[in-house]
C-alpha positions in Angstrom: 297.4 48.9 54.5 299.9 47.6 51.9 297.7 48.2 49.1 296.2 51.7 49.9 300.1 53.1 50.7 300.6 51.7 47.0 297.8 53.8 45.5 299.0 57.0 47.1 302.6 56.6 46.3 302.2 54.9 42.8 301.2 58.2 40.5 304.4 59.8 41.5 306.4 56.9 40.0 305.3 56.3 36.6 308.0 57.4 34.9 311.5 55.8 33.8 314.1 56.2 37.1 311.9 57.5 39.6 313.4 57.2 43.0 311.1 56.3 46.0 312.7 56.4 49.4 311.4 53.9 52.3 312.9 55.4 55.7 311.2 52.7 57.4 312.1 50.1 55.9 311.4 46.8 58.3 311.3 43.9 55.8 310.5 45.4 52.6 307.1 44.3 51.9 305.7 48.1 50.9 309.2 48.2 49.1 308.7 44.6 47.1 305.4 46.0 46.4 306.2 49.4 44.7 309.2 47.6 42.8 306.8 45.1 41.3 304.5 47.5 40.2 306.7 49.7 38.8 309.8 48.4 36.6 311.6 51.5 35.9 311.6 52.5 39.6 314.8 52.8 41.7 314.1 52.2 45.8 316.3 53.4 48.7 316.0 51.7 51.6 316.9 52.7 55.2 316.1 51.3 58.7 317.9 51.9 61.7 317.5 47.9 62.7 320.3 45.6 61.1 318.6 43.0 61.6 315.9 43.8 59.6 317.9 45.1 56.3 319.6 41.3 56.8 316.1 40.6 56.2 315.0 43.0 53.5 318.4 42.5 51.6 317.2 39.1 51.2 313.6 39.5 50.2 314.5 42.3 47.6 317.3 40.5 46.3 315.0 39.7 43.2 315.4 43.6 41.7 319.2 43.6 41.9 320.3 47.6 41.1 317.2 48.7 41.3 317.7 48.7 45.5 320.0 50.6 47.6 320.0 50.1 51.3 321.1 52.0 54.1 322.2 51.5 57.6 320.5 55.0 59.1 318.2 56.7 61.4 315.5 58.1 59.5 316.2 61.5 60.5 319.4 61.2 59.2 318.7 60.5 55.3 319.4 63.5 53.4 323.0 63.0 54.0 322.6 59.2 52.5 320.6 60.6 49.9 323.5 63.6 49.0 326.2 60.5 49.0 323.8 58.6 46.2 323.4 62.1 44.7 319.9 62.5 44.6 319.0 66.2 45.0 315.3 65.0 44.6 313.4 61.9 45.0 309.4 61.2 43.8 308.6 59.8 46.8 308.6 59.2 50.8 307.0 56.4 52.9 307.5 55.9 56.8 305.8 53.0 58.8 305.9 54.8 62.0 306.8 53.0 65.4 307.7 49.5 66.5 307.6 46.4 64.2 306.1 43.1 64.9 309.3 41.8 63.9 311.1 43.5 66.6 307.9 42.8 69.0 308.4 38.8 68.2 311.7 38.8 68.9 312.0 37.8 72.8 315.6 39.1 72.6 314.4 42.8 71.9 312.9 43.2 75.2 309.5 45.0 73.6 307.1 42.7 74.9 305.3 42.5 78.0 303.6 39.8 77.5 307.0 37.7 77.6 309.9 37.4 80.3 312.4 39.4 77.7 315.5 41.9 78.9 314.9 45.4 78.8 316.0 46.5 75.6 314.2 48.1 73.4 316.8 49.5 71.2 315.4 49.8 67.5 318.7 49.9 66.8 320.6 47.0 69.6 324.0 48.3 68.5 324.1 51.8 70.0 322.4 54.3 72.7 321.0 52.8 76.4 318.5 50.4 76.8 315.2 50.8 78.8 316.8 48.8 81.7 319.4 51.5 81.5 316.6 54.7 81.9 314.7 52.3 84.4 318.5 52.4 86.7 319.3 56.0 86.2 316.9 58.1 85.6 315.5 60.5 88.5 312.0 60.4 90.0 311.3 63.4 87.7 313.0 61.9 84.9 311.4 58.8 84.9 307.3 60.8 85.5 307.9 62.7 82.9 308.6 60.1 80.6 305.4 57.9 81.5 303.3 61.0 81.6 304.2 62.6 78.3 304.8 59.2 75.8 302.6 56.8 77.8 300.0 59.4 79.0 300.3 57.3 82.3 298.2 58.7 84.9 299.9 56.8 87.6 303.1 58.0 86.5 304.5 59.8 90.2 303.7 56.4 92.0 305.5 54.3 89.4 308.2 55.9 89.2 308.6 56.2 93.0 307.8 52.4 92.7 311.1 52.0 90.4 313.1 53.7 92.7 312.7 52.1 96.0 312.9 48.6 93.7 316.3 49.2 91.9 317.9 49.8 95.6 317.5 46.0 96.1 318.6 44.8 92.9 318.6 46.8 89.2 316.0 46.2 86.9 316.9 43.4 83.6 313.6 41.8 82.8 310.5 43.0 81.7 308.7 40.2 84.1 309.7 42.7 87.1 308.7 45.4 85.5 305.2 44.5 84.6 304.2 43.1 88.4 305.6 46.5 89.3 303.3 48.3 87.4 300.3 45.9 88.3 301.1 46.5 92.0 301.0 49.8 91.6 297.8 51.0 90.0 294.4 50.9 91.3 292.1 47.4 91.4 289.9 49.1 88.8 292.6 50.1 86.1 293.9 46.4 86.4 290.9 45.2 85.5 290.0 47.4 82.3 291.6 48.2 79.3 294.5 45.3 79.3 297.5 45.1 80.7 298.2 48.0 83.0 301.8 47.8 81.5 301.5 49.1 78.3 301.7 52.8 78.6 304.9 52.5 80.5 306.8 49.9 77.7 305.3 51.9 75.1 306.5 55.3 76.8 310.0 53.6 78.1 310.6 52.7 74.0 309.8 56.0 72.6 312.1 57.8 74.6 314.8 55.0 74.5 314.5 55.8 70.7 314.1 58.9 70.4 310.3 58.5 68.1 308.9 61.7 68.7 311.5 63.6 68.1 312.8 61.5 64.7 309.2 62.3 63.6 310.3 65.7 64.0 313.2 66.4 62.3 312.3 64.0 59.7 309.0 65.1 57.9 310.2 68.6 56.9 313.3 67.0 55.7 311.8 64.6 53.8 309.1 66.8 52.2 312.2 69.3 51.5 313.9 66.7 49.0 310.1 65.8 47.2 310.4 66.8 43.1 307.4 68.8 42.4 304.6 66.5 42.8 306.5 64.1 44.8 304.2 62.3 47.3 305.3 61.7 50.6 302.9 59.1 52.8 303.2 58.2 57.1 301.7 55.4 58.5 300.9 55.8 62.6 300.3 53.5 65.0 299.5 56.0 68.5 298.4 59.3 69.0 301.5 60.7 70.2 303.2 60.4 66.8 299.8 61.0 64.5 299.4 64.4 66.4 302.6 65.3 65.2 302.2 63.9 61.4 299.0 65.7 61.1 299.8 69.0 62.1 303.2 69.1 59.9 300.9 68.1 57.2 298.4 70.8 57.6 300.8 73.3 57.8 302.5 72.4 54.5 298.7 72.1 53.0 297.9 75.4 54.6 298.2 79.2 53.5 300.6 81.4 55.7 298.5 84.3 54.9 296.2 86.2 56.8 292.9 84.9 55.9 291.6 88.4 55.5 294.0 89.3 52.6 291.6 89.5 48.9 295.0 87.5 47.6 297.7 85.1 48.2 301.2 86.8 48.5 304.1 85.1 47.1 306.2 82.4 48.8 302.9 82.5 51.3 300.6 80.1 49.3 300.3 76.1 50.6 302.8 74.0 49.3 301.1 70.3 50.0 297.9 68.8 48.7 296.3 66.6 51.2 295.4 63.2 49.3 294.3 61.5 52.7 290.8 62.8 54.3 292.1 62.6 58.3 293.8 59.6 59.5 292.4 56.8 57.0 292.2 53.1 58.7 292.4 49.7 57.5 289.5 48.1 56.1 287.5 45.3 57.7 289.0 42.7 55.5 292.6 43.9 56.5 291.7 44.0 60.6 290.1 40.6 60.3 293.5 39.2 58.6 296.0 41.4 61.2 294.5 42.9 64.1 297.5 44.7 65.1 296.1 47.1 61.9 293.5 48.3 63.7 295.3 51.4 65.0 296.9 52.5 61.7 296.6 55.8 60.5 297.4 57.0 56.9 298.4 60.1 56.0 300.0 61.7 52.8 300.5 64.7 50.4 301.1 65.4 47.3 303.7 68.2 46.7 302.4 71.3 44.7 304.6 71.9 41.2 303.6 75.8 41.4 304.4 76.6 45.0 302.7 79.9 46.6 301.9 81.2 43.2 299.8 84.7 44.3 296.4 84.6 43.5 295.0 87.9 41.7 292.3 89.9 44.1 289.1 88.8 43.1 286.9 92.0 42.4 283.2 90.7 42.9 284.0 89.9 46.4 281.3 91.1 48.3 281.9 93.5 51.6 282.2 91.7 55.0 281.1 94.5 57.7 283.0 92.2 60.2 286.7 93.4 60.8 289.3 91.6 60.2 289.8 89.8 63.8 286.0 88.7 63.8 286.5 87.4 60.5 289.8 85.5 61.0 287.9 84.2 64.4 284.9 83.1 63.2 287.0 81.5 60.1 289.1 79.4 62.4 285.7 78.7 64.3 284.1 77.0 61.4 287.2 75.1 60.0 286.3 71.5 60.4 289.5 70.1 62.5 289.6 66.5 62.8 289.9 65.9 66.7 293.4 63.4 67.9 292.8 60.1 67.8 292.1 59.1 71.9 294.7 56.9 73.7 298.2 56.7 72.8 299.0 52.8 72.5 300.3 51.9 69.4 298.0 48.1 69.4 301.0 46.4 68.2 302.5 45.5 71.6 301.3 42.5 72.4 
């Protein structure tokens, strides 16, 4: 979705210095693209994978000054951007999730679909690997983790699975792993919907990295440090992770005030403009180039210049007989909510 992420950010960095922070970086190709299109823009780069800036370093090269990278967690940024002394910046853009160069590496352990040890580490220099949560964690431990980021409904017998298998020897390879998994759901599920292993690699790599909770911590932080009509833009690749983008962006977009009130209070107004309508997808062009688009989701706002500014009552509003808790009911009843995105796997993991 290279070019629509371009459109969204692009009208927040007209102007001569703007700053535009990638906190996902991978290997730079939305980053090339924004620093082509716009010559008096500055980029900062972050990624948690060093292998990847290597790689970005290399393709960016060609705009000299113009790029600053960064060795960091994405969650972690404001104190990078306070040592570059950048109170503000014009925009934000994170690719959410795993990348397929980390998924076609066979050293990163990501795949199932390869013999690979179980890594999984975005970033391999620190924290413990999924082989590591496979050999330690509890029964417990280990369902939770497959039911909440995998949604794995056969979560208690896998897990029981892993235990009475790591007595005999610990697990290292993913090869194990996925025959475990196989042997341990019903005929039926291992005949639909792929490989049975995929919600428990994509659920063992979310909590080896920590996904969810990055998410988190970094979207208030990032929209915090947006100049007034600084756009900040997510791209999703599960559910998991788009639930959580979309309702930080509705609440920014939203009015804390009772719905009842004939004005907005100050500080109480919505302080975000949606520019995305839901999730938007990749176009048919796109999936037939790169399938592993199909389950991207964009989302982005535009942040307001006038924040919360009250609105005056208006006095030709006509009476509502309802009270005010059938009103506020019957407004929240009517509000058109777009429903999560079913599954959770992210359609990159091959």
């Amino acid at each position: 979705m290279l070019e629509r992420c371009t459109q969204v950010l692009s009208p927040a960095l007209q102007h001569e210095g703007a700053v535009s922070v990638d906190l996902t970086l991978g290997m730079g190709g939305h980053a090339a693209e924004l620093l082509r299109r716009h010559p008096g823009l500055r980029l900062v780069g972050m990624d948690r994978d060093p292998h990847a800036l290597e790689l970005a370093a290399h393709r960016l090269h060609e705009f000299g000054d113009r790029v600053t990278l960064v060795h960091s967690v994405s969650d972690d940024f404001t104190e990078a951007l306070d040592d570059l002394g950048l109170e503000t910046v014009d925009a934000v853009f994170l690719d959410l999730g795993v990348s397929s160069l980390q998924l076609d590496d066979d050293d990163r352990g990501f795949s199932y679909a390869r013999d690979t040890a179980l890594d999984m580490r975005m970033d391999p220099t620190v924290g413990p690997t999924a082989a590591d949560l496979l050999n330690t964690f509890s029964h417990s431990e280990l369902t939770r983790v497959l039911r909440t980021y995998g949604e794995e409904k056969f979560a208690p017998r896998i897990a029981s699975a892993v235990l009475r298998e790591r007595q005999s020897a610990p697990f290292a390879n993913s090869a194990r792993l996925v025959d475990l998994v196989r042997d341990n759901v019903p005929a039926a599920t291992r005949r639909t919907g792929g490989n049975p292993a995929k919600r428990t690699f994509q659920a063992l790599r979310i909590a080896v990295n920590d996904e969810l909770g990055v998410v988190e911590r970094t979207l208030p932080a990032a929209f915090e440090r947006l100049a007034p009509d600084g756009r900040l833009a997510v791209l999703t690749f599960h559910s998991l992770e788009d639930r959580i983008v979309k309702n930080v962006l509705r609440q920014l977009s939203s009015s804390s005030a009772p719905p009842d009130l004939p004005f907005v209070p100050a500080g109480s107004g919505p302080r975000a403009e949606l520019l995305t309508r839901g999730g938007e997808q990749a176009d048919e062009h796109e999936l037939a180039e790169n399938p592993r688009a199909a389950s991207a989701r964009l989302r982005a706002v535009r942040r307001l210049p006038e924040e919360n500014s009250p609105r005056p009552p208006d006095r030709h509003r006509q009476h509502d007989p309802r009270s005010p808790t059938r009103r506020r009911r019957d407004r929240q009843n009517h509000e058109t909510l777009e429903p999560d995105e079913p599954g959770t796997t992210d359609g990159r993991t091959p």
